[in-house]
N, CA, C and O atoms as CSV, one atom per row, in Angstrom:
chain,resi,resn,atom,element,x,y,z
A,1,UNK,N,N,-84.345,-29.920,-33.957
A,1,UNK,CA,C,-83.328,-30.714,-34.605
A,1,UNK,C,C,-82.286,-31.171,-33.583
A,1,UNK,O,O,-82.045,-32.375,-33.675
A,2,UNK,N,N,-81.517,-30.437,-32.507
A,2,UNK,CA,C,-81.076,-30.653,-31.946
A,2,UNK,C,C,-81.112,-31.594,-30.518
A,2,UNK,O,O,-80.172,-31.968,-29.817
A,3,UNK,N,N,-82.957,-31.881,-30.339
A,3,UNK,CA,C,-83.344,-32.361,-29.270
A,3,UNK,C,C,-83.416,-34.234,-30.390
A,3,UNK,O,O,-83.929,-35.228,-29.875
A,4,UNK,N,N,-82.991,-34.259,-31.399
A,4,UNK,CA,C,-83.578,-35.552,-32.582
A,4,UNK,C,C,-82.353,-35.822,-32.964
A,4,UNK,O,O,-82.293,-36.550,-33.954
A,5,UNK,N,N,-81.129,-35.403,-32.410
A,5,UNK,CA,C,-79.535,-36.050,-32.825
A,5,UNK,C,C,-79.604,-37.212,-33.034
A,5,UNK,O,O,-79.748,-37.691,-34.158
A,6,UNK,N,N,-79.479,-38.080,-31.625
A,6,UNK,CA,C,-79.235,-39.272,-31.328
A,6,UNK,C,C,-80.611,-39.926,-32.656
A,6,UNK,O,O,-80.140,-40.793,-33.392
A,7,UNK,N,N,-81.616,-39.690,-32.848
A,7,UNK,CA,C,-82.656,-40.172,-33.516
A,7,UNK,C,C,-82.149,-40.371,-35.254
A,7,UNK,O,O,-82.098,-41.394,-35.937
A,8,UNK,N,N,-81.868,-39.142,-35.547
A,8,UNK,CA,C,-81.266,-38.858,-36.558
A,8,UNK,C,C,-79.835,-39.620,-36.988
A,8,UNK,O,O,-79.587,-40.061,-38.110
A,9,UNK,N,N,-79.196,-39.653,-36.140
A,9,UNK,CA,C,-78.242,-40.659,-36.252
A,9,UNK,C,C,-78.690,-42.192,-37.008
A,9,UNK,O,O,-78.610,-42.706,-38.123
A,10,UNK,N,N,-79.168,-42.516,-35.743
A,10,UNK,CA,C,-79.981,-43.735,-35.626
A,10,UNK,C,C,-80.286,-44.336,-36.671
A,10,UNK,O,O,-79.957,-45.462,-37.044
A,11,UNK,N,N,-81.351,-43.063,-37.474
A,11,UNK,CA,C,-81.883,-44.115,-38.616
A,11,UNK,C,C,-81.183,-43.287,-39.706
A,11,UNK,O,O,-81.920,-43.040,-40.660
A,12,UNK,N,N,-79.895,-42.785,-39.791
A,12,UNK,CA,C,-79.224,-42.814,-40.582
A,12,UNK,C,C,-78.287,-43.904,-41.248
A,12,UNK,O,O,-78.105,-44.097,-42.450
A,13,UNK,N,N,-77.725,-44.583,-40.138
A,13,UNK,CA,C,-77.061,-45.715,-39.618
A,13,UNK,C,C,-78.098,-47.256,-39.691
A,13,UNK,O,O,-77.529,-48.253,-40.137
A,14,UNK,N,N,-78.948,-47.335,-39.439
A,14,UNK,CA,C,-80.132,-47.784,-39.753
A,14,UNK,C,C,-80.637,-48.216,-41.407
A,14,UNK,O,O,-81.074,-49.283,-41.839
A,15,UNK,N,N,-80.365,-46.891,-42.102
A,15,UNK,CA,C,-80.879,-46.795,-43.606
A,15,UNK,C,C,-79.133,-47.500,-44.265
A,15,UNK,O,O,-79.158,-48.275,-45.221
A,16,UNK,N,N,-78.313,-47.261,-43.873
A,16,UNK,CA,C,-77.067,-47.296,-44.343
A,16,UNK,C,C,-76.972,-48.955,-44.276
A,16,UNK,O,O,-76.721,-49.502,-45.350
A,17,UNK,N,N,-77.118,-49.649,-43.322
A,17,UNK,CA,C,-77.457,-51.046,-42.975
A,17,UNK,C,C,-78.130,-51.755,-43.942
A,17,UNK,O,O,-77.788,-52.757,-44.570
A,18,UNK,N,N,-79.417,-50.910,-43.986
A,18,UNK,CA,C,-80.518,-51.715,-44.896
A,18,UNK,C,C,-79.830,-51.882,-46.555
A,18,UNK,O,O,-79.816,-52.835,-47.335
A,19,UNK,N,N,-79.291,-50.469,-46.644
A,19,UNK,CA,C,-78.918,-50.052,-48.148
A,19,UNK,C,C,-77.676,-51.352,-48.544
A,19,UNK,O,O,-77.698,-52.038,-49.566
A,20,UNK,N,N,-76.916,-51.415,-47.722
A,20,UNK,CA,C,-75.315,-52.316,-47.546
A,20,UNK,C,C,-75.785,-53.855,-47.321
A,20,UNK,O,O,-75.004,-54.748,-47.648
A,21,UNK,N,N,-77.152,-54.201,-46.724
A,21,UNK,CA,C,-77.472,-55.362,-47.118
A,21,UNK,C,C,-77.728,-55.824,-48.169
A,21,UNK,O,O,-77.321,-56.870,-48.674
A,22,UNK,N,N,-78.957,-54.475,-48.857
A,22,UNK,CA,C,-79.596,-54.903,-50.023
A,22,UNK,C,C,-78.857,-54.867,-51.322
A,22,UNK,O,O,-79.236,-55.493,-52.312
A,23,UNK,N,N,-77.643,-54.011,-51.280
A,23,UNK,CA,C,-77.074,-53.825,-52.354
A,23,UNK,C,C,-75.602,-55.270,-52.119
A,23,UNK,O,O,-74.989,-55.697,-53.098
A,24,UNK,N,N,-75.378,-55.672,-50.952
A,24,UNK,CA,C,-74.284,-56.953,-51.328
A,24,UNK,C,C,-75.023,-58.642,-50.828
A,24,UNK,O,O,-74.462,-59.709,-50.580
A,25,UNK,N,N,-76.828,-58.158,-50.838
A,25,UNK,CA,C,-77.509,-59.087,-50.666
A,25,UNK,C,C,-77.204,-60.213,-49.285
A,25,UNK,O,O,-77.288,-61.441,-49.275
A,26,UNK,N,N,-76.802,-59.195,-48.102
A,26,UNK,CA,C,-76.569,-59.896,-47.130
A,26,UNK,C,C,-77.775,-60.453,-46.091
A,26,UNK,O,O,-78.424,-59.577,-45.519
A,27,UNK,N,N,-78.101,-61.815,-45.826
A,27,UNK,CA,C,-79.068,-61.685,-44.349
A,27,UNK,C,C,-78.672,-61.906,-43.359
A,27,UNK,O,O,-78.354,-63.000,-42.892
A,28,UNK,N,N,-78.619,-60.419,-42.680
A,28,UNK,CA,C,-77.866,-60.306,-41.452
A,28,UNK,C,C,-78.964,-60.578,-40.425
A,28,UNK,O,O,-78.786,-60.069,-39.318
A,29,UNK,N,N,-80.111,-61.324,-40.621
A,29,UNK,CA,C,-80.518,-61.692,-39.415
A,29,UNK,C,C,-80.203,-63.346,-38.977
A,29,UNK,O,O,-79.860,-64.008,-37.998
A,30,UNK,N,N,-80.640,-63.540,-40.673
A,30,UNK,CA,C,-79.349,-65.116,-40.215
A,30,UNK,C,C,-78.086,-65.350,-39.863
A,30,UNK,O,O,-77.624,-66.273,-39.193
A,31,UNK,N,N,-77.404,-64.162,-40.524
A,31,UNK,CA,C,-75.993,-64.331,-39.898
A,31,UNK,C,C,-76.043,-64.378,-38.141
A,31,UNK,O,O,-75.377,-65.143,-37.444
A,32,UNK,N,N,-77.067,-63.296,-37.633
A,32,UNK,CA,C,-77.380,-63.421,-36.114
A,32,UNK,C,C,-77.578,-64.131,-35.546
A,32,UNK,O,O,-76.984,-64.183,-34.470
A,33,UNK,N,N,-78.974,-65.601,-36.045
A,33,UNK,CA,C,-78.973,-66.147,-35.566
A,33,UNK,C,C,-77.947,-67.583,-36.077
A,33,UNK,O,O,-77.928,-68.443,-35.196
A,34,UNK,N,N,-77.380,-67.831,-36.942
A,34,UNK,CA,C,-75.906,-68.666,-37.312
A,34,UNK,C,C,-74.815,-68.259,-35.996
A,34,UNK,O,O,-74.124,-69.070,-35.379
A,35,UNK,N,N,-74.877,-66.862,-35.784
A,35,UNK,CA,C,-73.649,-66.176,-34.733
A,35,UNK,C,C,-74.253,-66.836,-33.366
A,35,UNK,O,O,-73.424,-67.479,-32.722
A,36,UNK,N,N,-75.602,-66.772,-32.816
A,36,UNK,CA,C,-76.112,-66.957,-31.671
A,36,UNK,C,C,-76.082,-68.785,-30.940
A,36,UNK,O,O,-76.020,-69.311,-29.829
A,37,UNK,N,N,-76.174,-69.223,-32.445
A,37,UNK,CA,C,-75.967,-70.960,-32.242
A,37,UNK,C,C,-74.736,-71.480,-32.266
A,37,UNK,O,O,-74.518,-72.594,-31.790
A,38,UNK,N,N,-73.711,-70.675,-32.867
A,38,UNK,CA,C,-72.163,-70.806,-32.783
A,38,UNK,C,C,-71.959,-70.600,-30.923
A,38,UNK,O,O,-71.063,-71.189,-30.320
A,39,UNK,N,N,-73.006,-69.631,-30.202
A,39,UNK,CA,C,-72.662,-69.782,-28.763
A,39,UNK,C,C,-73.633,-70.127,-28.005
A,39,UNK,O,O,-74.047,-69.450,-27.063
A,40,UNK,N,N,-74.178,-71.475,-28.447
A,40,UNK,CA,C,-74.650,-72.362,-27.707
A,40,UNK,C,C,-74.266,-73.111,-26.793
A,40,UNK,O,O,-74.904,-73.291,-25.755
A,41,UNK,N,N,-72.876,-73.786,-27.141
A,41,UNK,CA,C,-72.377,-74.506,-26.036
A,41,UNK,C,C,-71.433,-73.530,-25.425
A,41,UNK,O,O,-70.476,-74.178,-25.001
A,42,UNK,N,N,-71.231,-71.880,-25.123
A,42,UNK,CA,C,-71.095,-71.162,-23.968
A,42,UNK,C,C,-72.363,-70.503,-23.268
A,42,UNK,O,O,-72.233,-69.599,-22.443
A,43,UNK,N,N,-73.553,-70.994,-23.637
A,43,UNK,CA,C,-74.473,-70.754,-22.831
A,43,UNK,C,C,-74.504,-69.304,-22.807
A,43,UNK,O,O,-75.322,-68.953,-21.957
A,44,UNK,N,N,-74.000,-68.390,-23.336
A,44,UNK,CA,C,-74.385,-66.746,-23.802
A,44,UNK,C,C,-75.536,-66.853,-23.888
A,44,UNK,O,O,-76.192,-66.190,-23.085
A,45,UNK,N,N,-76.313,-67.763,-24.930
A,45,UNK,CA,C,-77.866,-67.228,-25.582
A,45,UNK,C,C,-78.733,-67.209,-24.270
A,45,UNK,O,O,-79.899,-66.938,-24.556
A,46,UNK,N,N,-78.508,-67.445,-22.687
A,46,UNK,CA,C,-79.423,-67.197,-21.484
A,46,UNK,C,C,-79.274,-66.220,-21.129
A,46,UNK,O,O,-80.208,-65.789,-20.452
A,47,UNK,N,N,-78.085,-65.288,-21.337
A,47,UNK,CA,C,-77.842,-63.898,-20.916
A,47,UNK,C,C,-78.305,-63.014,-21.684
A,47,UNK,O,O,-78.367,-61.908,-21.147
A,48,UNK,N,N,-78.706,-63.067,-22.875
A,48,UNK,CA,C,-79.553,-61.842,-23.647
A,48,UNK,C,C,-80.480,-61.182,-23.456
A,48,UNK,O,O,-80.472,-59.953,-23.515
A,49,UNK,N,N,-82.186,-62.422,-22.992
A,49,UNK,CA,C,-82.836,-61.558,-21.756
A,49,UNK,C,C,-82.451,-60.825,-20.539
A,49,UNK,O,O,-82.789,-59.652,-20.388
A,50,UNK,N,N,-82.016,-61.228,-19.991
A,50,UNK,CA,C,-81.635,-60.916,-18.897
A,50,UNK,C,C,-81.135,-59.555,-19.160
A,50,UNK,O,O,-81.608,-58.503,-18.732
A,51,UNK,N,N,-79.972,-59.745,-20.028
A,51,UNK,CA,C,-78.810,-58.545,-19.937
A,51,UNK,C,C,-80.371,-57.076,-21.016
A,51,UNK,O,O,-80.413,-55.930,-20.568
A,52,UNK,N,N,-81.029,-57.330,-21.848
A,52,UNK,CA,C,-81.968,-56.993,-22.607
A,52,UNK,C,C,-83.117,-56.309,-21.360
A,52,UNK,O,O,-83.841,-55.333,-21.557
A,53,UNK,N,N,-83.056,-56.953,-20.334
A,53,UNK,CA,C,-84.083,-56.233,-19.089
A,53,UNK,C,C,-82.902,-55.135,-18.347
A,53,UNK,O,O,-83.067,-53.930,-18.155
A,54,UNK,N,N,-81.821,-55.870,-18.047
A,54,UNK,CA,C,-81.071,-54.684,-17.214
A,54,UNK,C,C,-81.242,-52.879,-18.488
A,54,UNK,O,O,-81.584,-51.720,-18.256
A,55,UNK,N,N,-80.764,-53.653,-19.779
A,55,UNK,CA,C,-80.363,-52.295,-20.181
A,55,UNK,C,C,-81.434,-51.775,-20.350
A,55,UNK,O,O,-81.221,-50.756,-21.007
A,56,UNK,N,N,-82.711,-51.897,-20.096
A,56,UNK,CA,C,-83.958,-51.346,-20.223
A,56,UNK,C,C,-84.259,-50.412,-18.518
A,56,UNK,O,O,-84.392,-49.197,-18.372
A,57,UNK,N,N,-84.278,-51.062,-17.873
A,57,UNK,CA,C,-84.123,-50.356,-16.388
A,57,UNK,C,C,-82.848,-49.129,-16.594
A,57,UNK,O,O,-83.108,-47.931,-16.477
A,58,UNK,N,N,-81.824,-49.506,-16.828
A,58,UNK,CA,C,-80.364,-48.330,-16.659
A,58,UNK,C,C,-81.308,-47.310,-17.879
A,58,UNK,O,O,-81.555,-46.177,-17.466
A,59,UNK,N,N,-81.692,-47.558,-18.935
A,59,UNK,CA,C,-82.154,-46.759,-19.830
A,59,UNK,C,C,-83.480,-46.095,-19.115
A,59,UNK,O,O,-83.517,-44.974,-19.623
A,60,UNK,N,N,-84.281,-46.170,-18.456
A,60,UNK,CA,C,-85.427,-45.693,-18.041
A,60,UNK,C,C,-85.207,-44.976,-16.809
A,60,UNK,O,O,-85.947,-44.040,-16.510
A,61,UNK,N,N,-84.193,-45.358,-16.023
A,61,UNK,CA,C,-83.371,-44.887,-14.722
A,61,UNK,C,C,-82.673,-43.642,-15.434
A,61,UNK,O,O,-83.197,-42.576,-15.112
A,62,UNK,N,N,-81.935,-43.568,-16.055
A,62,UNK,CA,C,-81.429,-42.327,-16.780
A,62,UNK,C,C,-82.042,-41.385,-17.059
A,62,UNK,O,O,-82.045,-40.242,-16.603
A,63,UNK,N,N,-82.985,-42.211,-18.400
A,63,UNK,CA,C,-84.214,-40.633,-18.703
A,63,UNK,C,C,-85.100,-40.359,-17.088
A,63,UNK,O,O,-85.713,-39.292,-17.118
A,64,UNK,N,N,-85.241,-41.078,-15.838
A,64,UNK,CA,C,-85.793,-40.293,-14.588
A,64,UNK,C,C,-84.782,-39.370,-14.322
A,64,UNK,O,O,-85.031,-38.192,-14.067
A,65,UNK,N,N,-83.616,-39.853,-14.367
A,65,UNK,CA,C,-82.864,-38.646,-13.414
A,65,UNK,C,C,-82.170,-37.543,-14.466
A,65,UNK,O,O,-81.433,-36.685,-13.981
A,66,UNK,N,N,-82.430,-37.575,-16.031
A,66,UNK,CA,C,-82.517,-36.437,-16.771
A,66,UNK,C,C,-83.401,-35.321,-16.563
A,66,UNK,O,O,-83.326,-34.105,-16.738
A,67,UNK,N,N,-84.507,-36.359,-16.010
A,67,UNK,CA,C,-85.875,-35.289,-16.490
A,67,UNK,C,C,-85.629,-34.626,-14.700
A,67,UNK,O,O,-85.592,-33.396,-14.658
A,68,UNK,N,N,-85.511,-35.174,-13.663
A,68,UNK,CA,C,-85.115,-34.685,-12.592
A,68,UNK,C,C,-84.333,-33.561,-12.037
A,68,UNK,O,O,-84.573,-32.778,-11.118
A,69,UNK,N,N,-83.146,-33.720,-12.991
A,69,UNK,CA,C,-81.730,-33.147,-13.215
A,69,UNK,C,C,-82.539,-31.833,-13.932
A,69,UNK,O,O,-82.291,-30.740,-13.423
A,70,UNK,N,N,-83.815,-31.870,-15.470
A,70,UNK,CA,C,-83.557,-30.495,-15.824
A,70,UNK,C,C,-84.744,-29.663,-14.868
A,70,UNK,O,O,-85.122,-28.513,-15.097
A,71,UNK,N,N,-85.139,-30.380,-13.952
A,71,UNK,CA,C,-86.505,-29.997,-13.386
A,71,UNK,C,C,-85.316,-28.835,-11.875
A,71,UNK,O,O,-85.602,-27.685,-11.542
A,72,UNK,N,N,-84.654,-29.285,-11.568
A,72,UNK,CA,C,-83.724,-28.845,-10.758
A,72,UNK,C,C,-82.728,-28.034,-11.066
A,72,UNK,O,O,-82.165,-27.232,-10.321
A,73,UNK,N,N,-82.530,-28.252,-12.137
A,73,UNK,CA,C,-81.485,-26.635,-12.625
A,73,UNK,C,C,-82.856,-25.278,-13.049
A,73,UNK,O,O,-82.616,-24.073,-12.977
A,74,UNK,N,N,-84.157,-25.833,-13.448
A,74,UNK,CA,C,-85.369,-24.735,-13.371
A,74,UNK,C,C,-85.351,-24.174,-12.382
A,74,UNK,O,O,-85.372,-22.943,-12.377
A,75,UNK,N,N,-85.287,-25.216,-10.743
A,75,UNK,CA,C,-85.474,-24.171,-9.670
A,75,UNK,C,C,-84.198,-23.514,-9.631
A,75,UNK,O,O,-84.173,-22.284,-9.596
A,76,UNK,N,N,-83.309,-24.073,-9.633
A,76,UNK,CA,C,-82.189,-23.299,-9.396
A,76,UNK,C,C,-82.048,-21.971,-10.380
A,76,UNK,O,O,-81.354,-21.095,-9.866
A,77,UNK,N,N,-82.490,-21.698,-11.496
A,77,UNK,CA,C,-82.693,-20.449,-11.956
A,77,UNK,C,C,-83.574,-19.764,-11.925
A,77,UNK,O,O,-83.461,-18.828,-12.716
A,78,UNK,N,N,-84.487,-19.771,-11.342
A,78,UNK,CA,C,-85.920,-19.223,-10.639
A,78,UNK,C,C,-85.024,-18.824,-9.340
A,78,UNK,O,O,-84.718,-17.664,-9.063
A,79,UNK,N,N,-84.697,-19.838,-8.678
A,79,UNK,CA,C,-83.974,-19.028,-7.333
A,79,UNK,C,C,-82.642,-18.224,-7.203
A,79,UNK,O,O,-82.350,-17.674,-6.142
A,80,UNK,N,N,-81.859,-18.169,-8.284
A,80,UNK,CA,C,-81.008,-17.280,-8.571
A,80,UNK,C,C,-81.725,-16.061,-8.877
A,80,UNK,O,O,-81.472,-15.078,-8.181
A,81,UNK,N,N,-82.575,-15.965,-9.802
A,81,UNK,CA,C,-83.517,-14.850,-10.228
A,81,UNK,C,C,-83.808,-13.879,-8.798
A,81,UNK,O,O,-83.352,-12.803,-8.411
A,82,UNK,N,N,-84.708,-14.756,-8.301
A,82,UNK,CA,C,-85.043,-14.288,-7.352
A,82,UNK,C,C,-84.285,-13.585,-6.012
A,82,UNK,O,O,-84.677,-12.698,-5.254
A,83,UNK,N,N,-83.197,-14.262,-6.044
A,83,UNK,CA,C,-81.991,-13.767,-5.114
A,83,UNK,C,C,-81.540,-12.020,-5.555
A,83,UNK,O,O,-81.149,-11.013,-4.966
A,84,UNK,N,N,-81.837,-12.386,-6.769
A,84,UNK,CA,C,-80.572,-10.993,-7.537
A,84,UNK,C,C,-82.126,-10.054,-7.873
A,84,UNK,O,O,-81.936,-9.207,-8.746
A,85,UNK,N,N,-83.369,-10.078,-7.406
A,85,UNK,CA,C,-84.358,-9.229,-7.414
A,85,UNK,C,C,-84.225,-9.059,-6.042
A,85,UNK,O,O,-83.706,-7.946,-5.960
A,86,UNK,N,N,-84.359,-9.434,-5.046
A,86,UNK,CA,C,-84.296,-9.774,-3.387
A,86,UNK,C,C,-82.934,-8.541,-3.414
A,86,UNK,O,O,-83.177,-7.390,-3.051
A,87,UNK,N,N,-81.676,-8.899,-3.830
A,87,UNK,CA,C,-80.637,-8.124,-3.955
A,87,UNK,C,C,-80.865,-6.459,-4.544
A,87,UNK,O,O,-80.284,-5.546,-3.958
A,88,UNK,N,N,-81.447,-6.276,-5.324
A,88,UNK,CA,C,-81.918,-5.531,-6.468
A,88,UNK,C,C,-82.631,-4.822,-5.460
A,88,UNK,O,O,-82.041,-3.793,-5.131
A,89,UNK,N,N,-84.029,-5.086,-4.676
A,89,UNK,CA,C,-84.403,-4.690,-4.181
A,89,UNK,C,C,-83.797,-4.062,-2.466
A,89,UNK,O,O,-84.048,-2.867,-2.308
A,90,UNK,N,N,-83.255,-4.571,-1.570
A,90,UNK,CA,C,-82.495,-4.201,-0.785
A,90,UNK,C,C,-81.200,-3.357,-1.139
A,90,UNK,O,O,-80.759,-2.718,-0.183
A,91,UNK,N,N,-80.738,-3.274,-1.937
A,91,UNK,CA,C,-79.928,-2.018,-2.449
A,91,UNK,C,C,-80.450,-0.563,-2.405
A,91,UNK,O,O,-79.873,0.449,-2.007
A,92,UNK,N,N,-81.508,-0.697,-2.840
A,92,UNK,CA,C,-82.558,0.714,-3.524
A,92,UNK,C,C,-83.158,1.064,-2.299
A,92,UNK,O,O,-83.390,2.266,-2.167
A,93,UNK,N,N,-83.587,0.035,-1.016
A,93,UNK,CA,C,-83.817,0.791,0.185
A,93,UNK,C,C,-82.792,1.354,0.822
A,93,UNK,O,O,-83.027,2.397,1.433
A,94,UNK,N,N,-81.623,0.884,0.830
A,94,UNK,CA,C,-80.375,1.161,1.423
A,94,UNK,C,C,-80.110,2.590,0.827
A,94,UNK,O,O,-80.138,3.602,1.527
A,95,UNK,N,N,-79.781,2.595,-0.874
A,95,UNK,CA,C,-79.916,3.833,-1.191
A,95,UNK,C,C,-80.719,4.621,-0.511
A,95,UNK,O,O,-80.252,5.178,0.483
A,96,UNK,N,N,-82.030,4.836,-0.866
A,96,UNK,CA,C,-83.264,5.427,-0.158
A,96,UNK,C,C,-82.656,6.065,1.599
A,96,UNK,O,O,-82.777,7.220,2.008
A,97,UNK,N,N,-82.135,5.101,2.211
A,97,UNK,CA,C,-82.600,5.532,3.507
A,97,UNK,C,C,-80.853,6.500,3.504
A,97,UNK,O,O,-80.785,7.366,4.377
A,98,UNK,N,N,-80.042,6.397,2.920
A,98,UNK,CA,C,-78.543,6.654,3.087
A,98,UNK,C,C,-78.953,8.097,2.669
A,98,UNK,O,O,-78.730,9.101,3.346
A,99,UNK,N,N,-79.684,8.058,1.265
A,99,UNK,CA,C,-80.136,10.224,0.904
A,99,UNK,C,C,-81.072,10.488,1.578
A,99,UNK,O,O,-81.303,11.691,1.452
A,100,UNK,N,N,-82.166,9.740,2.640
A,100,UNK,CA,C,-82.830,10.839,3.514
A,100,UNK,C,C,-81.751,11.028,4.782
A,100,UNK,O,O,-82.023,11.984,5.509
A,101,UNK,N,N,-80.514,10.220,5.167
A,101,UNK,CA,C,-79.834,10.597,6.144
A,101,UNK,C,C,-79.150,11.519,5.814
A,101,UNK,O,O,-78.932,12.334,6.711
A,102,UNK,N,N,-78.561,11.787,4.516
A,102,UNK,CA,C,-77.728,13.087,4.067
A,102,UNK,C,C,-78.880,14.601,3.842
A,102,UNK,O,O,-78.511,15.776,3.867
A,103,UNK,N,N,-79.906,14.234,3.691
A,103,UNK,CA,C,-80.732,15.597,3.901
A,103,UNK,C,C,-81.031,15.593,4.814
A,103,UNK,O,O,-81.059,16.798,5.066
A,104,UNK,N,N,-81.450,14.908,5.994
A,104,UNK,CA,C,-81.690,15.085,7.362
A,104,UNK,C,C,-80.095,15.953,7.766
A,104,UNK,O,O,-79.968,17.030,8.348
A,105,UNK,N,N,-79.263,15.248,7.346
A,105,UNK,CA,C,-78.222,16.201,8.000
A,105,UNK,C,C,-77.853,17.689,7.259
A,105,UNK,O,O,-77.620,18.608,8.044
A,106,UNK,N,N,-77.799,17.927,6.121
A,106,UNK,CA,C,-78.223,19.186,5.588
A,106,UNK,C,C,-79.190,19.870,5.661
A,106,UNK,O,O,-79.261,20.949,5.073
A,107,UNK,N,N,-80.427,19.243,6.623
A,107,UNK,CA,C,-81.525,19.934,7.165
A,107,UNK,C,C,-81.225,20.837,8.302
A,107,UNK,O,O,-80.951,20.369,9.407
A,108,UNK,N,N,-81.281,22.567,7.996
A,108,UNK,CA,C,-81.144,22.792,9.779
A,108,UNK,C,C,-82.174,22.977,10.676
A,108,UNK,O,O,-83.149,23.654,10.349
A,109,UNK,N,N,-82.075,22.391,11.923
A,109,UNK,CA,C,-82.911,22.368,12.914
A,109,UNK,C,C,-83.166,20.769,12.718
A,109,UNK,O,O,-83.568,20.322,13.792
A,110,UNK,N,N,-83.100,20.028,11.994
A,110,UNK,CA,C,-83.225,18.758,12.494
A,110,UNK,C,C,-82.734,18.187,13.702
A,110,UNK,O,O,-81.574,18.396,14.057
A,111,UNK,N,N,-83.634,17.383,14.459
A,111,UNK,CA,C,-83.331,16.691,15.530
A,111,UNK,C,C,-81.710,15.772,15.181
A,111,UNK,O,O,-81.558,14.925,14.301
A,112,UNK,N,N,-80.628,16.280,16.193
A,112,UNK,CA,C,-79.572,15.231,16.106
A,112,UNK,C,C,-79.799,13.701,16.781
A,112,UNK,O,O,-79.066,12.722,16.644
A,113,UNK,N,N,-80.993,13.804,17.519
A,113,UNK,CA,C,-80.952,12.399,18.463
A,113,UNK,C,C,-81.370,11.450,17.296
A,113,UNK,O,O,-80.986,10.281,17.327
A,114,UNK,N,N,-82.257,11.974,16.118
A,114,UNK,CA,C,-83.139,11.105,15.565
A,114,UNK,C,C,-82.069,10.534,14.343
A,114,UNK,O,O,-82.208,9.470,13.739
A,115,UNK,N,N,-81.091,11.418,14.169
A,115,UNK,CA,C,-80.071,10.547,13.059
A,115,UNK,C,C,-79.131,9.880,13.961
A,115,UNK,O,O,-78.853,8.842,13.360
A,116,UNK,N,N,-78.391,9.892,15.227
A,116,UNK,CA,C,-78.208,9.314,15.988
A,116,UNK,C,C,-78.941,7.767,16.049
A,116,UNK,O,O,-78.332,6.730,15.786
A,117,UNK,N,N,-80.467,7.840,16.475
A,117,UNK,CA,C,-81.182,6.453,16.143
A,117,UNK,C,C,-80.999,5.772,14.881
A,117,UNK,O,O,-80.857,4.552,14.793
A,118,UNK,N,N,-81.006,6.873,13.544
A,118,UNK,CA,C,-80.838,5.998,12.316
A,118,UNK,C,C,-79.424,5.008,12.505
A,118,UNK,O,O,-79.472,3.815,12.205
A,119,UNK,N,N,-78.498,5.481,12.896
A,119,UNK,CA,C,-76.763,5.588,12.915
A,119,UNK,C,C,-76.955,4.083,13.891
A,119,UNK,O,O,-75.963,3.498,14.325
């Protein structure tokens, strides 16, 4: 439902149109084209293709760099993951090697040179 907003909208707004025509018997496609010949002599009606291709490119350019954009916050939480397992894991050796240096040194007769090397 939430990924169908904008959709849902749409042909809510859409049905509301149809309903507000049919019920005050308006034809709003003639009114469109009555509106479009009213700007004939400003020469608007050559810019509709045109402007009708741009917003098709900016619209198709967008959904690329959406789908880009969520493809890149994936790695980026795969590689956070992985950082804080990487982390996770180098802790627990650190632990590890810090309590065999404290029993090496509560060991007696252990070699001092060899915790020296750990050190």
């Amino acid at each position: 439902m939430k990924n169908y907003k904008l959709t849902i909208v749409g042909a809510a707004v859409a049905l509301l149109i149809y309903l507000g025509s049919a019920a005050f018997q308006l034809e709003l496609f003639e009114l469109l084209i009555e509106f479009l010949d009213e700007l004939e002599h400003l020469e608007v009606d050559e810019l509709i293709i045109p402007l009708v291709i741009f917003v098709g490119f900016v619209v198709a350019d967008s959904r690329r760099r959406n789908k880009a954009n969520r493809i890149n916050q994936e790695k980026m939480k795969i590689y956070q993951a992985m950082v804080q397992s990487t982390h996770h894991v180098l802790n627990n050796l650190l632990n590890q090697m810090l309590f065999v240096k404290m029993k090496a040194e509560d060991t007696p007769g252990f070699d001092p040179e060899v915790i020296n090397i750990y050190e």
